[in-house]
VEXDREN-2710 file (C-alpha; in Angstrom, 1 decimal):
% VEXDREN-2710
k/r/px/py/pz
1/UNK/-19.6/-10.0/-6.0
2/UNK/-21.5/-9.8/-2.9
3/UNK/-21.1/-6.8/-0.6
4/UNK/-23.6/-8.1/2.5
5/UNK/-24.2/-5.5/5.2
6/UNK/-21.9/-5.8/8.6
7/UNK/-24.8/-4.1/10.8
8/UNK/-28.5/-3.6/10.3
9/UNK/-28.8/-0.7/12.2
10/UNK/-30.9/-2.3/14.6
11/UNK/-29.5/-5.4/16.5
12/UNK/-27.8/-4.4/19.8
13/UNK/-23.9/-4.7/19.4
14/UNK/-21.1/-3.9/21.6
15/UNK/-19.4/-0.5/20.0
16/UNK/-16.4/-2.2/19.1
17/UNK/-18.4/-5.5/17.5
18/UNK/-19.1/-3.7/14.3
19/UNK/-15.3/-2.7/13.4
20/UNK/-14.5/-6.2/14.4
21/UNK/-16.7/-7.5/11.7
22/UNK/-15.8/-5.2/9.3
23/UNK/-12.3/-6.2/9.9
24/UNK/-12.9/-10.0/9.1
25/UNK/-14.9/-8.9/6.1
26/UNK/-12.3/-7.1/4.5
27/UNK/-10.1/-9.6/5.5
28/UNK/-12.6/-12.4/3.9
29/UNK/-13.0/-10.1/0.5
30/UNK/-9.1/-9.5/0.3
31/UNK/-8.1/-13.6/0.1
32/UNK/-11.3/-14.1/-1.9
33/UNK/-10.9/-11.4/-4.2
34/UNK/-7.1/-10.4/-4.3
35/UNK/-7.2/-7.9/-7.4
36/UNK/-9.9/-6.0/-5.7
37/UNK/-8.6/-3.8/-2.6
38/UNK/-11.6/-1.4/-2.3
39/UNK/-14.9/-0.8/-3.2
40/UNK/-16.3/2.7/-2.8
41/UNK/-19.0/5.0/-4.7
42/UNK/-17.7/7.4/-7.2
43/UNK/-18.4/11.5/-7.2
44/UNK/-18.6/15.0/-5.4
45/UNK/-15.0/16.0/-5.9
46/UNK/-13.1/18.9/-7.7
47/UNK/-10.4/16.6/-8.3
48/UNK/-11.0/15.3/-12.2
49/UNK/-8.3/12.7/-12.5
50/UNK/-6.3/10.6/-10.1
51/UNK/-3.2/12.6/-8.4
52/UNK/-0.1/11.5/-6.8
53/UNK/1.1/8.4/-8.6
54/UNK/3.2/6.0/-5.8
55/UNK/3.3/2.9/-4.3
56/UNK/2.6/4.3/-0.8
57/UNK/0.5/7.3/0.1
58/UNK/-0.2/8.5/3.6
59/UNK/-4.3/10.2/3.5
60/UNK/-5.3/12.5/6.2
61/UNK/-8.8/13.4/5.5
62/UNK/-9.5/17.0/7.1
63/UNK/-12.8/19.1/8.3
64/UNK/-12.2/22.1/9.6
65/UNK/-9.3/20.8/11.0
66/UNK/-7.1/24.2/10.5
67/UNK/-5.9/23.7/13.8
68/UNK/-4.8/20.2/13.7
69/UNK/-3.0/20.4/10.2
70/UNK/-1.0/23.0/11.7
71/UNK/-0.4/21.4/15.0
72/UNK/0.0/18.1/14.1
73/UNK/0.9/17.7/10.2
74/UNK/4.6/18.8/11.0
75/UNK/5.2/15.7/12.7
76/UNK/3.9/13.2/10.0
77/UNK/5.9/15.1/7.0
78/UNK/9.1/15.1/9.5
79/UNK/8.7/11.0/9.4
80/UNK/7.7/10.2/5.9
81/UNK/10.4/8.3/4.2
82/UNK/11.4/9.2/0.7
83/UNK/8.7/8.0/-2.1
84/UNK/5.7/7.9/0.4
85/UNK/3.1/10.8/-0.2
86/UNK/1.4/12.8/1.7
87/UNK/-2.2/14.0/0.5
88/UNK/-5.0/15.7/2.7
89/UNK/-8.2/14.9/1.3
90/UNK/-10.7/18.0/2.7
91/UNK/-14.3/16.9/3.0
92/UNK/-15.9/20.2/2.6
93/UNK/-14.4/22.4/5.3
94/UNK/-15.8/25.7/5.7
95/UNK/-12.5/27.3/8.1
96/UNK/-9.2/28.1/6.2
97/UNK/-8.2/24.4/6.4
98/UNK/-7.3/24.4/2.4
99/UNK/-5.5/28.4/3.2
100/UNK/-3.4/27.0/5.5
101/UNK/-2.5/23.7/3.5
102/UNK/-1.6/26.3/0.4
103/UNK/0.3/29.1/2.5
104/UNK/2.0/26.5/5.0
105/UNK/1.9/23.1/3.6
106/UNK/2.4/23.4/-0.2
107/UNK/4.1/19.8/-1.3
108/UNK/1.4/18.3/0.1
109/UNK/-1.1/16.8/-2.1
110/UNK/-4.8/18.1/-1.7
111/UNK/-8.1/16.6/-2.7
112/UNK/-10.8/18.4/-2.3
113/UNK/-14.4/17.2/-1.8
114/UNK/-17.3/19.6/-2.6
115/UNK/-18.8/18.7/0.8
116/UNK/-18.7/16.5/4.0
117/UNK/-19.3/13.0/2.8
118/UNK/-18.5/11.5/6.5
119/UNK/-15.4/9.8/7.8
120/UNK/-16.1/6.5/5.7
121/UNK/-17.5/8.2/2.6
122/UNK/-14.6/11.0/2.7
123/UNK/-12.0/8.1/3.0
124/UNK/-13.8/5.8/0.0
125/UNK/-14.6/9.3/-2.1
126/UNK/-10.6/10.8/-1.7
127/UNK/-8.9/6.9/-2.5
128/UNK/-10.7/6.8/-5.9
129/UNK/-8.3/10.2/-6.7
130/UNK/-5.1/8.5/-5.6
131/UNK/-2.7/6.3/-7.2
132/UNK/-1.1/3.9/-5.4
133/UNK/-0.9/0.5/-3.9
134/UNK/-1.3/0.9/-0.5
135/UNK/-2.8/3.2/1.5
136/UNK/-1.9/4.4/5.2
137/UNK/-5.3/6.5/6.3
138/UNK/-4.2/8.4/9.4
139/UNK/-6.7/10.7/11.8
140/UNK/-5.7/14.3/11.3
141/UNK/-5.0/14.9/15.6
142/UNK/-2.4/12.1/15.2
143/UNK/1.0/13.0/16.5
144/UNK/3.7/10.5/14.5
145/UNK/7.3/9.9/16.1
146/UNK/10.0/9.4/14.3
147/UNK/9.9/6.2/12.4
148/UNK/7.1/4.9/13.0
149/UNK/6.0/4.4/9.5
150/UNK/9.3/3.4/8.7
151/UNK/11.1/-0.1/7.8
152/UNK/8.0/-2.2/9.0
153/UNK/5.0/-0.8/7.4
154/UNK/6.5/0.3/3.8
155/UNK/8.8/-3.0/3.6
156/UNK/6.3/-5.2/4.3
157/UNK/4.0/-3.2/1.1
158/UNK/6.6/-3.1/-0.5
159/UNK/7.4/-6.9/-0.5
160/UNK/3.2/-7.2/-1.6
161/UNK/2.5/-8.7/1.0
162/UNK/-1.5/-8.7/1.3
163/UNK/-2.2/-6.9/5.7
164/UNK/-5.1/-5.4/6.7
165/UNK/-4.2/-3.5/9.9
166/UNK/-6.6/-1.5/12.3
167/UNK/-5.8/0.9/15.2
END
């Protein structure tokens, strides 16, 4: 299988060229290889076995983001419909991020990274310890309403059908 860089690191591209690619890569990888939803490299967690068996999960990946799972992870475990998990995968916060997920938080699920392994390597590193068949991977200063991953999002997983979806 061929995994072909998006960006050298050197051309000049408009910020939002390199997502775009990325995008219709995925896309491209998906239809070509259907049984195969994500590559990723494998190590640096505390977390021996996969957690959290489901068909949906909900990921939050956290650093030092005490604040934000207390100011904002109310609202996303207040619109979770019943059989979708929530898991916070920390990538090697050093404030009392995983304190305040034990004290305040404790049905949520928790992987923990031994360090920060960056936003795409914290993502690929915490979905190898999960479970599931599809994955919703949400910024931790998100704010959800009510509903909104409700009816459209979970039944359209739920009825397999294949969607890539970026915002």
């Amino acid at each position: 299988m061929d995994f072909d860089r998006i960006y050298d690191g050197e051309e000049e591209v408009a910020p939002h060229e390199i997502t775009e690619r990325y995008v219709r890569r995925l896309e491209q990888k998906i239809r070509e290889y259907p049984d195969l939803w994500m590559w990723s490299h494998r190590g640096g967690s505390t977390n021996p076995e996969p957690i959290m068996a489901g068909r949906e999960k909900i990921v939050i990946l956290n650093w030092n983001g005490a604040g934000h799972l207390r100011r904002f992870l109310p609202s996303v475990l207040a619109s979770v419909p019943e059989g979708v998990g929530v898991v916070v995968a920390d990538n090697g916060s050093t404030d009392d991020s995983l304190g305040v997920l034990e004290r305040e938080f404790p049905a949520v699920g928790r992987i923990v990274l031994d360090r920060n392994y960056g936003f795409a390597g914290g993502y690929n590193r915490a979905l190898e310890y999960l479970d599931a068949d599809y994955f919703i991977l949400l910024n931790s200063d998100v704010e959800t309403p009510a509903g909104w991953v409700g009816a459209p999002i979970v039944e359209t997983a739920r009825r397999g059908i294949p969607t890539v979806a970026v915002a």
